[in-house]
N, C-alpha and C positions, 0 to 999 in steps of 0.2 A: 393746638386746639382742635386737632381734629380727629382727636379722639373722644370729644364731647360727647357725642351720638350715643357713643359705645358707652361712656358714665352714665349716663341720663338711663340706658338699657339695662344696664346694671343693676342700679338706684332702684328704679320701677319692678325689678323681679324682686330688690330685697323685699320691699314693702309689699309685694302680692305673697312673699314667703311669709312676711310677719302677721301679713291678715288673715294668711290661711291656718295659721298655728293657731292666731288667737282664735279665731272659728272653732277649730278643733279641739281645744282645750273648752273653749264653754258648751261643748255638746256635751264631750266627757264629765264635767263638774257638775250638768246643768242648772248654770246661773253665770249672768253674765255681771262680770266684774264694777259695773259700772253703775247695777242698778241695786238700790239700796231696799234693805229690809225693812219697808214704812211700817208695817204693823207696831214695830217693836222702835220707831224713832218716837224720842221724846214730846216732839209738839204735836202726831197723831193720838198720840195714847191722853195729852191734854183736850184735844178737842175731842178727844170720845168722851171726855168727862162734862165736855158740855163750857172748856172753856177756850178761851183765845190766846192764840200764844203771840206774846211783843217781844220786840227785837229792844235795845238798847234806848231805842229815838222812845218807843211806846209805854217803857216803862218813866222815861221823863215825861212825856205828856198826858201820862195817868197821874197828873199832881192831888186828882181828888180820891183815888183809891186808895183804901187801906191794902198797906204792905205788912206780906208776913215773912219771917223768915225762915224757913222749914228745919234749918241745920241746928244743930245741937246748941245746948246756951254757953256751950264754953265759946263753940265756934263764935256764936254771936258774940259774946263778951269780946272775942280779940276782935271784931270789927262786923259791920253790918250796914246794908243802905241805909242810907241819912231817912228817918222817920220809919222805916221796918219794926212792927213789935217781932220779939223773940215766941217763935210757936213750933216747939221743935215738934216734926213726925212721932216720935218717940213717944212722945206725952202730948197727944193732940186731945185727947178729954179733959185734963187739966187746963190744957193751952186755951180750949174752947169756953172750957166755966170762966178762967181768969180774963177771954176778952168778949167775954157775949156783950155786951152793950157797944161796942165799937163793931162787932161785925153786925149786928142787928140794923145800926144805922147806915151802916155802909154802901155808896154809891158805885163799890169797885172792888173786890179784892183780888189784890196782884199778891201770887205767891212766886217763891224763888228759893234755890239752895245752891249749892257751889257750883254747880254748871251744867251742861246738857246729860253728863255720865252721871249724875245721882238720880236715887228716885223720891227723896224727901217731899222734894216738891207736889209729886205726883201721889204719893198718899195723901199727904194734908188736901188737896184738889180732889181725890175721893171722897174723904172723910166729909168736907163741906159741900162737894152735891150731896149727901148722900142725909145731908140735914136739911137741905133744902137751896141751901143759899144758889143765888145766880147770881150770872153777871162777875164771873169769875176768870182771872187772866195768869197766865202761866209767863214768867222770863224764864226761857230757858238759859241766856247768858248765865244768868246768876252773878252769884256773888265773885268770882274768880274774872266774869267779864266788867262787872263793874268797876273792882279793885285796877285792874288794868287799865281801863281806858278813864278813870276819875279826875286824871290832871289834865283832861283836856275837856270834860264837863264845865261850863257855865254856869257858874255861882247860881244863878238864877232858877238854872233844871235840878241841880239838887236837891233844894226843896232843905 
């Protein structure tokens, strides 16, 4: 063990070598590895639109929002959150005529589509600031985080 000194000296130059590289590598690239490009993340580009983005817990305790589902209606037809109307991106002027009276009355509308990598969501969230509505909530989980974690959901938050 007494050449402990001499590992611990070792150890310490690896790690001043691997800090120095990475240093060196983010001047060359400049952009450091770790910090991400918020302009272009999903729940920024929601709240530029004027709405709030819920996690998993926010979309169960939005029991009084109307849910849309922004993905296509086939997608919808093979499955969809429990009380989602189907309002695909695609056809959101149709989507809009067929549920104006539900979004009119509406206390909440929570939209979503298959998860943080689509941007379904995020048109439909244009398309309705851009009519007026407020009070408008983006899940980015979507549909792909709900499917997942749904066997361990409480009868109760499904709704």
């Amino acid at each position: 063990m007494k050449d402990f000194p001499a590992i611990l000296r070792c150890a310490a130059g690896l790690v001043a070598v691997a800090v120095a590289a990475a240093v060196a590598d983010n001047c060359v690239r400049g952009a450091l590895p770790w910090r991400g490009d918020w302009e272009n993340h999903a729940e920024t580009k929601a709240r530029a639109l004027g709405a709030k983005a819920v996690t998993l817990r926010g979309l169960l305790d939005a029991k009084e929002a109307l849910r849309l589902d922004a993905r296509s209606r086939a997608a919808y037809d093979a499955g969809h959150i429990p009380g989602a109307l189907s309002f695909p991106a695609a056809d959101r002027d149709e989507a809009f005529a067929e549920h104006a009276a539900a979004l009119s009355g509406a206390r909440g509308i929570l939209v979503y589509c298959d998860s943080p990598a689509c941007d379904e969501a995020l048109q439909v969230l244009q398309f309705l600031a851009s009519t007026g509505l407020t009070n408008l909530l983006y899940y980015a989980g979507g549909w792909e985080e709900y499917a997942r974690e749904k066997e361990s959901i409480a009868p109760e938050d499904a709704r």
